[in-house]
KOLFITOR-522972 format. One record per residue (C-alpha): residue number from 1; residue in three letters; x, y, z. Coordinates in nm, 4 decimals, decimal comma, padded with zeros to 6 digits, always signed. Layout:
KOLFITOR-522972
<node><nr>NUM</nr><rest>ALA</rest><x>X</x><y>Y</y><z>Z</z></node>
...
END
This chain:
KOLFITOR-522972
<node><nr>1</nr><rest>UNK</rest><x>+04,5698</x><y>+12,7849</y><z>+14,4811</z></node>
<node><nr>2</nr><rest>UNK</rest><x>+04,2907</x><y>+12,9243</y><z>+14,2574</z></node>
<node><nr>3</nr><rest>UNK</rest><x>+04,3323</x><y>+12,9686</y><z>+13,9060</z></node>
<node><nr>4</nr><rest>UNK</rest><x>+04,2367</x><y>+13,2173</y><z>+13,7077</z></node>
<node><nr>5</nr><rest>UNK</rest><x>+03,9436</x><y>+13,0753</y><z>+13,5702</z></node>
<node><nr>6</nr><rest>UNK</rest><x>+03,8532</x><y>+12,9491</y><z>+13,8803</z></node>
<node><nr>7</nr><rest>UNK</rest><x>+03,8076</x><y>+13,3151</y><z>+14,0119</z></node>
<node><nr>8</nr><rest>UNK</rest><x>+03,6434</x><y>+13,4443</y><z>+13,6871</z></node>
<node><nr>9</nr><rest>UNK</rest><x>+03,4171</x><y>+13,1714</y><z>+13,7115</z></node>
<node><nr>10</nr><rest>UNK</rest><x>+03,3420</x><y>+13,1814</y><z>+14,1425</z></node>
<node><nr>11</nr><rest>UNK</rest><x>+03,3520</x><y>+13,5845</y><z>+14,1242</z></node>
<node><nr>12</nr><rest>UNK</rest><x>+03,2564</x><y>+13,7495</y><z>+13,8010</z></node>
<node><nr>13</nr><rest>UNK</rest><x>+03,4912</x><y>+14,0559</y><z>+13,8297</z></node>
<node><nr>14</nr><rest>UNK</rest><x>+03,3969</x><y>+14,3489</y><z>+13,6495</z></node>
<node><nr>15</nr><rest>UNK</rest><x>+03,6882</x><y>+14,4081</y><z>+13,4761</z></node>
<node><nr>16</nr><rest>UNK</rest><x>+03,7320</x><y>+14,0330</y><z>+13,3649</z></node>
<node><nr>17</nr><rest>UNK</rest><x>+03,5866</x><y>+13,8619</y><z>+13,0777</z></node>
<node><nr>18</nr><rest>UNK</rest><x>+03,6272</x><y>+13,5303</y><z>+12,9523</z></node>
<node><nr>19</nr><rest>UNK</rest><x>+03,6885</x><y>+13,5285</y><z>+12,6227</z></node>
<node><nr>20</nr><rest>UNK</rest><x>+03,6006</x><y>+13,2098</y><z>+12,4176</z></node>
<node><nr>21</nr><rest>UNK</rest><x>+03,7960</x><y>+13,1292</y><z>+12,0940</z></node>
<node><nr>22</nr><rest>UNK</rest><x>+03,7736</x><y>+12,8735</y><z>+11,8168</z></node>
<node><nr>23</nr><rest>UNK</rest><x>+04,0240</x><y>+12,7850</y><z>+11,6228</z></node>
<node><nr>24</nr><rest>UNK</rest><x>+03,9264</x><y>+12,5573</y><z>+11,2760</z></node>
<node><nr>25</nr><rest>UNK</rest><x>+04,2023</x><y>+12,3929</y><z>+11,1099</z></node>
<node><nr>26</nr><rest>UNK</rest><x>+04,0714</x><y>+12,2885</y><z>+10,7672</z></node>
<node><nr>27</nr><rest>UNK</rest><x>+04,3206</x><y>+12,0776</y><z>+10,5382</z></node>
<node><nr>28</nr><rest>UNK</rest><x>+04,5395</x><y>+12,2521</y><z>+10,2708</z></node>
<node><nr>29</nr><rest>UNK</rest><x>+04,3718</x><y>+12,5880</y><z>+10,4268</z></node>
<node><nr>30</nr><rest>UNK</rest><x>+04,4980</x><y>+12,8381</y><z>+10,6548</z></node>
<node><nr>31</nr><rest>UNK</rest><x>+04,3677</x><y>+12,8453</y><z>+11,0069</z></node>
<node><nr>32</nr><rest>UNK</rest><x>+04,0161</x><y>+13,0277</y><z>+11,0932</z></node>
<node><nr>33</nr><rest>UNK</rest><x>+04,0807</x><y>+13,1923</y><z>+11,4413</z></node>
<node><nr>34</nr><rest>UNK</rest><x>+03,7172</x><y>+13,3775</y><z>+11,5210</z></node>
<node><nr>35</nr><rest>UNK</rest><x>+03,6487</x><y>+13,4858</y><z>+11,9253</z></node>
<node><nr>36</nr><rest>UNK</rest><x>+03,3518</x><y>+13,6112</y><z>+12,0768</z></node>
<node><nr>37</nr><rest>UNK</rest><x>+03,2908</x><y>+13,9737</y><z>+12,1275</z></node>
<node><nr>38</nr><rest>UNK</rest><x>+03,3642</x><y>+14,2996</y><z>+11,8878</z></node>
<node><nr>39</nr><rest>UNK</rest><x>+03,7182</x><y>+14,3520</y><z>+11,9278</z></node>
<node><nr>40</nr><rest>UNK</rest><x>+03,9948</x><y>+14,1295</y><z>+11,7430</z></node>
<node><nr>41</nr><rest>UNK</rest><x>+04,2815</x><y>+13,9853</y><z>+11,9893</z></node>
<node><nr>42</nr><rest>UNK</rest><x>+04,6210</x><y>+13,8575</y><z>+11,9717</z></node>
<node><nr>43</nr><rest>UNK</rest><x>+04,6730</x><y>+13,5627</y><z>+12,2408</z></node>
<node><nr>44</nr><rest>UNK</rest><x>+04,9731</x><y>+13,3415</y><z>+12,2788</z></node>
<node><nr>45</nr><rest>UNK</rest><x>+04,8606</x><y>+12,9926</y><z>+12,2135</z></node>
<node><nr>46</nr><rest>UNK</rest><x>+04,9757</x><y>+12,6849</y><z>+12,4346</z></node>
<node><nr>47</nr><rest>UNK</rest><x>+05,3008</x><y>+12,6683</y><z>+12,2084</z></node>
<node><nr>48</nr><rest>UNK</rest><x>+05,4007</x><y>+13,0248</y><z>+12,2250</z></node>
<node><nr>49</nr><rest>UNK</rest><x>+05,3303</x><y>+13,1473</y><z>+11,8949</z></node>
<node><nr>50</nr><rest>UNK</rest><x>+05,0715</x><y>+13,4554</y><z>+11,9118</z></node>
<node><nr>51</nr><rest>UNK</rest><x>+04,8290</x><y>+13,4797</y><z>+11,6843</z></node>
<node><nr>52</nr><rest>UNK</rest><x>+04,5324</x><y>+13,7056</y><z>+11,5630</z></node>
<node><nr>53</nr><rest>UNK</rest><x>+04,1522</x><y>+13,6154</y><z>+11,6839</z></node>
<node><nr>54</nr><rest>UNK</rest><x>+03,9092</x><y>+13,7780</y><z>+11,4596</z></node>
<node><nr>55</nr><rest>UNK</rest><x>+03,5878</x><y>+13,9279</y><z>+11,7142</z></node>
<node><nr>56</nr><rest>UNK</rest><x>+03,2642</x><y>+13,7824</y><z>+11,5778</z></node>
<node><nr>57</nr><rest>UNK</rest><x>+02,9207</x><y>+13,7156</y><z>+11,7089</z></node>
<node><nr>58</nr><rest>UNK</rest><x>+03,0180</x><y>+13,3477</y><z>+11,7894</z></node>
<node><nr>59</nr><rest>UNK</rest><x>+02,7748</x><y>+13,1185</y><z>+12,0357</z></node>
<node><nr>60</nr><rest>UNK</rest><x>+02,8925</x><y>+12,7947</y><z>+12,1694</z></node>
<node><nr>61</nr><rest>UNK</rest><x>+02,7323</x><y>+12,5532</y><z>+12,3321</z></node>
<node><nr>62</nr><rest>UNK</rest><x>+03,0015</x><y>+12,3085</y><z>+12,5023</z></node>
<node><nr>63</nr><rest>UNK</rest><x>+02,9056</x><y>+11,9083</y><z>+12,5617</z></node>
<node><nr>64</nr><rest>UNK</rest><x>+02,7605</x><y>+11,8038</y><z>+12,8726</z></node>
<node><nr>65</nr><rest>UNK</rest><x>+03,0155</x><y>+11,6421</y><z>+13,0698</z></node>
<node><nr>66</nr><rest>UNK</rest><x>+02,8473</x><y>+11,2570</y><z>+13,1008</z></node>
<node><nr>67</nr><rest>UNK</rest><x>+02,8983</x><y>+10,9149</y><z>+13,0214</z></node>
<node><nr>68</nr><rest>UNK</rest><x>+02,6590</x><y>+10,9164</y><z>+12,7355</z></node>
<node><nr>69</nr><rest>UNK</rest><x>+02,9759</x><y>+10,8713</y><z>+12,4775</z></node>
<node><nr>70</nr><rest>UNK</rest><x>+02,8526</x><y>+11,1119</y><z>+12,2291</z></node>
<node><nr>71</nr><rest>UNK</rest><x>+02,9603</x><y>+11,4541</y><z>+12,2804</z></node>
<node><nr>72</nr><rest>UNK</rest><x>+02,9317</x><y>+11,7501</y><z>+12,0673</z></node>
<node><nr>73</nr><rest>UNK</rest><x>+03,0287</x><y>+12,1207</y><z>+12,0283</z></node>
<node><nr>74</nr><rest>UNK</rest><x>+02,7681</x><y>+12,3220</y><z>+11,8767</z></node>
<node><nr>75</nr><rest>UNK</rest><x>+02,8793</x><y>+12,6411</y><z>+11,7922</z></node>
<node><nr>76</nr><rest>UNK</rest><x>+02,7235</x><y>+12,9039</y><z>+11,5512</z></node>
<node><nr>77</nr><rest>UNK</rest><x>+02,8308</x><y>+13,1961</y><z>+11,3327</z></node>
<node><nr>78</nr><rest>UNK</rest><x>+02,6856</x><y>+13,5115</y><z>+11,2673</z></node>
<node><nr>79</nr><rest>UNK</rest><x>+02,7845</x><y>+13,7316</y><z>+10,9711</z></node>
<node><nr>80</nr><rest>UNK</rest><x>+03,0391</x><y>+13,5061</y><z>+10,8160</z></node>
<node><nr>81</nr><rest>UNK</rest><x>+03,2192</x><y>+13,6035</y><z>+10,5325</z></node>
<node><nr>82</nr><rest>UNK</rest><x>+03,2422</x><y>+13,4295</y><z>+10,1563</z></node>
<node><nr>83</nr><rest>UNK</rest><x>+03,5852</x><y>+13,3116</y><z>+10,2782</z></node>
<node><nr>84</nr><rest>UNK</rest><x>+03,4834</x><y>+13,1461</y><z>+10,5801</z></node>
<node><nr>85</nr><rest>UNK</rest><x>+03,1612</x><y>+12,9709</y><z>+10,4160</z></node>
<node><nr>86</nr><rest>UNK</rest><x>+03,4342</x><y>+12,8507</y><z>+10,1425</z></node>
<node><nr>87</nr><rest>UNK</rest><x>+03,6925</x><y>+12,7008</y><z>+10,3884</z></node>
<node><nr>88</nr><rest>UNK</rest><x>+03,3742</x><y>+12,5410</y><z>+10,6251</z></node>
<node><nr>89</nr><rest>UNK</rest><x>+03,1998</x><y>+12,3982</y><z>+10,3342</z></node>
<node><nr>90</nr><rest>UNK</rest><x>+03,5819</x><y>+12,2811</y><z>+10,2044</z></node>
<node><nr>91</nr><rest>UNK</rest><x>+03,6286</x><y>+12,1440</y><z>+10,5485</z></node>
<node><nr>92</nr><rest>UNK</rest><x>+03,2882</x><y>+11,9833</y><z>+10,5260</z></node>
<node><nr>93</nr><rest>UNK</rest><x>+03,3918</x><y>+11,7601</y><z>+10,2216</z></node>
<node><nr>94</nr><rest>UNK</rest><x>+03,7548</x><y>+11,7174</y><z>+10,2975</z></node>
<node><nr>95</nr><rest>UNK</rest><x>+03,8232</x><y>+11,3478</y><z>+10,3367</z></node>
<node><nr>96</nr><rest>UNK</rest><x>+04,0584</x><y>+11,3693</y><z>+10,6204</z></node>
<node><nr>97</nr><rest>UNK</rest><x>+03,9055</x><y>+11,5093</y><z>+10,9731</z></node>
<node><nr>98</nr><rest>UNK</rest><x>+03,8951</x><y>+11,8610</y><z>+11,0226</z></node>
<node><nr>99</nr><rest>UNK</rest><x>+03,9931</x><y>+11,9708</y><z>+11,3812</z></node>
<node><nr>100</nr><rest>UNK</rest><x>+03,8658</x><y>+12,2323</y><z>+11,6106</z></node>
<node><nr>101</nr><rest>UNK</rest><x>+04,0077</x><y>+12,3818</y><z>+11,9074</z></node>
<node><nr>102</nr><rest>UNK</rest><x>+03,8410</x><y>+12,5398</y><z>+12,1467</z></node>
<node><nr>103</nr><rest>UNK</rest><x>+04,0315</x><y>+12,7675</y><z>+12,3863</z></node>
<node><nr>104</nr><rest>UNK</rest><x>+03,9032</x><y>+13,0255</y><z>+12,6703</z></node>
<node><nr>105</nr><rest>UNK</rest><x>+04,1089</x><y>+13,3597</y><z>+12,7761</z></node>
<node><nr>106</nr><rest>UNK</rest><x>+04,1398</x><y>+13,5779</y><z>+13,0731</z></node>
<node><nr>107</nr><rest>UNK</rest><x>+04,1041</x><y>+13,9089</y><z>+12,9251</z></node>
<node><nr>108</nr><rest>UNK</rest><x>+04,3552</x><y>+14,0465</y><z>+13,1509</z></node>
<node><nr>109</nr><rest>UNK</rest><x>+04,6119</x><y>+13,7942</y><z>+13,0813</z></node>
<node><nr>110</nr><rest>UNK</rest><x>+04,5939</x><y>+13,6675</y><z>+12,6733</z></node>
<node><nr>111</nr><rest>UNK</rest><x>+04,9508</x><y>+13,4957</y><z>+12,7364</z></node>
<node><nr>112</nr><rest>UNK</rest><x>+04,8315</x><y>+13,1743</y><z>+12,7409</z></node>
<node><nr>113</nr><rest>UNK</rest><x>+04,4752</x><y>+13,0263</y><z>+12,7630</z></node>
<node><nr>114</nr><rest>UNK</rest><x>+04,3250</x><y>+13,0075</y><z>+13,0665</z></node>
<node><nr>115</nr><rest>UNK</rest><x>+04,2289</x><y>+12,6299</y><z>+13,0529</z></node>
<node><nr>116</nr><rest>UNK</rest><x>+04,3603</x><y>+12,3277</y><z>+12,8606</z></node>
<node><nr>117</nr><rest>UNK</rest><x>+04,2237</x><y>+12,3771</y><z>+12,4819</z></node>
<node><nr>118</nr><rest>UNK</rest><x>+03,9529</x><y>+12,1072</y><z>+12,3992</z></node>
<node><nr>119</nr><rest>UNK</rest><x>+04,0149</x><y>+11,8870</y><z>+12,0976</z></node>
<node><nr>120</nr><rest>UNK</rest><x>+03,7517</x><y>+11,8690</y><z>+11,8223</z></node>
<node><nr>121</nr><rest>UNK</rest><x>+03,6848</x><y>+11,6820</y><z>+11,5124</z></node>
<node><nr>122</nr><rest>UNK</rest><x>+03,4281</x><y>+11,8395</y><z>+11,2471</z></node>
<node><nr>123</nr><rest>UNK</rest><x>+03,1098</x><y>+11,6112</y><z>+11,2241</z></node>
<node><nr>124</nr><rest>UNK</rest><x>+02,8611</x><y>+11,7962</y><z>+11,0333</z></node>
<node><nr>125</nr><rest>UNK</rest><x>+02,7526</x><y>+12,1409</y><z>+10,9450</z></node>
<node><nr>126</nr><rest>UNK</rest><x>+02,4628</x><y>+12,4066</y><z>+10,7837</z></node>
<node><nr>127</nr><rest>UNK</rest><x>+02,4555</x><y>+12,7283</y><z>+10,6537</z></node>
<node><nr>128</nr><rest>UNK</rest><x>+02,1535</x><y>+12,9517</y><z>+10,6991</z></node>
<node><nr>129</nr><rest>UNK</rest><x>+02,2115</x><y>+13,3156</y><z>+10,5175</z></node>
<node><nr>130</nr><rest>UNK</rest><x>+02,4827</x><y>+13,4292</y><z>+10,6756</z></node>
<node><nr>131</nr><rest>UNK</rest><x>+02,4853</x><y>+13,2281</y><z>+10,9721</z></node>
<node><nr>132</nr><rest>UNK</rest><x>+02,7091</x><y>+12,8914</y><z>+11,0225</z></node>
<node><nr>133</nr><rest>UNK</rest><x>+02,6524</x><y>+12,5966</y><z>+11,2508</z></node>
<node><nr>134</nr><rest>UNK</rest><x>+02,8443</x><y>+12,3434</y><z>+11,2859</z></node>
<node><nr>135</nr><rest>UNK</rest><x>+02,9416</x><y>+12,0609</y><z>+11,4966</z></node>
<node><nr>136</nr><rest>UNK</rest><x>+03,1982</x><y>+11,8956</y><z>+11,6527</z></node>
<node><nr>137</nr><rest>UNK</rest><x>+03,2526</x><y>+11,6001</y><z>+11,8438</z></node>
<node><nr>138</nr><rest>UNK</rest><x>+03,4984</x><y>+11,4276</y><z>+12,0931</z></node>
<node><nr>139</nr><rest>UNK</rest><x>+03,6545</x><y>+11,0938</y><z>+11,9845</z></node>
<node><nr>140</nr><rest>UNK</rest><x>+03,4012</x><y>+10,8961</y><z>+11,9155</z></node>
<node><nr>141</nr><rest>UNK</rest><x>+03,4368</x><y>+10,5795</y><z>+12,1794</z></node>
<node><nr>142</nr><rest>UNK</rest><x>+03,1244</x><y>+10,4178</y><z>+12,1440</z></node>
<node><nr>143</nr><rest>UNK</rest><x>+03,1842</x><y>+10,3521</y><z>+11,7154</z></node>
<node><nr>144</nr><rest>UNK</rest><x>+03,5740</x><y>+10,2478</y><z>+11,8520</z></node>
<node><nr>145</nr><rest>UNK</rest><x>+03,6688</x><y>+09,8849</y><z>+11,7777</z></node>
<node><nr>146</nr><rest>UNK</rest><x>+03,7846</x><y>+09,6486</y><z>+12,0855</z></node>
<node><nr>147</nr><rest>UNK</rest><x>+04,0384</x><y>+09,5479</y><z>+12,1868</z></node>
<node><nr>148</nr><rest>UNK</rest><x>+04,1909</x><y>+09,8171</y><z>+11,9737</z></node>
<node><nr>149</nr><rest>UNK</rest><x>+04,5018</x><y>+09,5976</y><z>+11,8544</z></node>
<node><nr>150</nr><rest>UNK</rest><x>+04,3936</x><y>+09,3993</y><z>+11,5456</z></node>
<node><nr>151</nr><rest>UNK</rest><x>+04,5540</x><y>+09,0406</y><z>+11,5420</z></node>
<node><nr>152</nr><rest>UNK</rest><x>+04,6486</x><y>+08,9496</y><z>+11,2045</z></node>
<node><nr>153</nr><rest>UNK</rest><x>+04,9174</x><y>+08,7329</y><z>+11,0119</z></node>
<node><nr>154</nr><rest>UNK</rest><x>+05,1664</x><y>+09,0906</y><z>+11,0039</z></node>
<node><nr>155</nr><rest>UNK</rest><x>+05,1701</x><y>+09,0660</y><z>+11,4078</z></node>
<node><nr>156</nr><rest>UNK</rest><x>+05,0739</x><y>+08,7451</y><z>+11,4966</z></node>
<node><nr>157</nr><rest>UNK</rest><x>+05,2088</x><y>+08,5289</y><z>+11,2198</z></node>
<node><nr>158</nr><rest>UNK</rest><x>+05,0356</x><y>+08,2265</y><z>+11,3816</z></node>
<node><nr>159</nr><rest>UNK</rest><x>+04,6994</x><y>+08,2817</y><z>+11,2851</z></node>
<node><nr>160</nr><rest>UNK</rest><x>+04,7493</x><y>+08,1417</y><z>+10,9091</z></node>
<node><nr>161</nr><rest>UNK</rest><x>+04,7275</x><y>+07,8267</y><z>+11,0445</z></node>
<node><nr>162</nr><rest>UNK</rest><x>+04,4096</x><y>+07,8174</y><z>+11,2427</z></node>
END
């Protein structure tokens, strides 16, 4: 059974648009929600809480799906506001990872996103005017230590006497 995605996606129906949101989630901040297009929505996120979108001139550019094991959201901004360039450039220098989520809606159904939301964390960032750019990347596997468990005296109380 075709989703809905699936037939935005195969058909293009005119009374359909996919609507692409990001939501940033900077540390001791409150949430930017921005969406493309010119009209702000309210969508029910994946835990059922509904929230605003605000409608901005947003471009994303999503990673190519390969095996390269570096992949990054680029997104940019147009027209953002004091606030926003204050929370990114807080987000920017916050010690802990900032995450990003990146969503897509059926404009015909804004109950629940029409795919599973993609998982960012904040890697870098410019501003130019008033436009933003950032980007985001997918854990990064190939910086990832292995084997993952760490062997030391706490969990493996032999090794203080090698």
């Amino acid at each position: 059974m075709p989703t809905a995605l699936d037939v935005i996606y195969a058909s293009a129906p005119t009374d359909v648009v996919l609507i692409r949101t990001l939501e940033i989630l900077v540390p001791g901040e409150d949430p930017i929600r921005v969406c493309n297009g010119f009209e702000d929505i309210e969508a029910t996120l994946e835990d059922d809480s509904t929230v605003t979108f605000t409608a901005g001139n947003l471009v994303i550019d999503l990673p190519e799906k390969n095996d390269t094991g570096k992949q990054a959201l680029k997104f940019g901004l147009w027209n953002a506001t004091g606030d926003a360039q204050a929370a990114v450039v807080a987000a920017l220098e916050a010690s802990t990872g900032t995450e990003i989520i990146y969503r897509e809606f059926d404009s015909s159904d804004l109950t629940a996103p029409a795919s599973q939301p993609l998982l960012f964390t904040l890697v870098g960032g410019s501003f130019e005017g008033i436009e933003v750019q950032l980007e985001a990347s997918y854990y990064d596997i190939l910086n990832t230590a292995w084997p993952r468990e760490r062997y030391t005296q706490n969990n493996a109380p032999g090794l203080a006497y090698l």
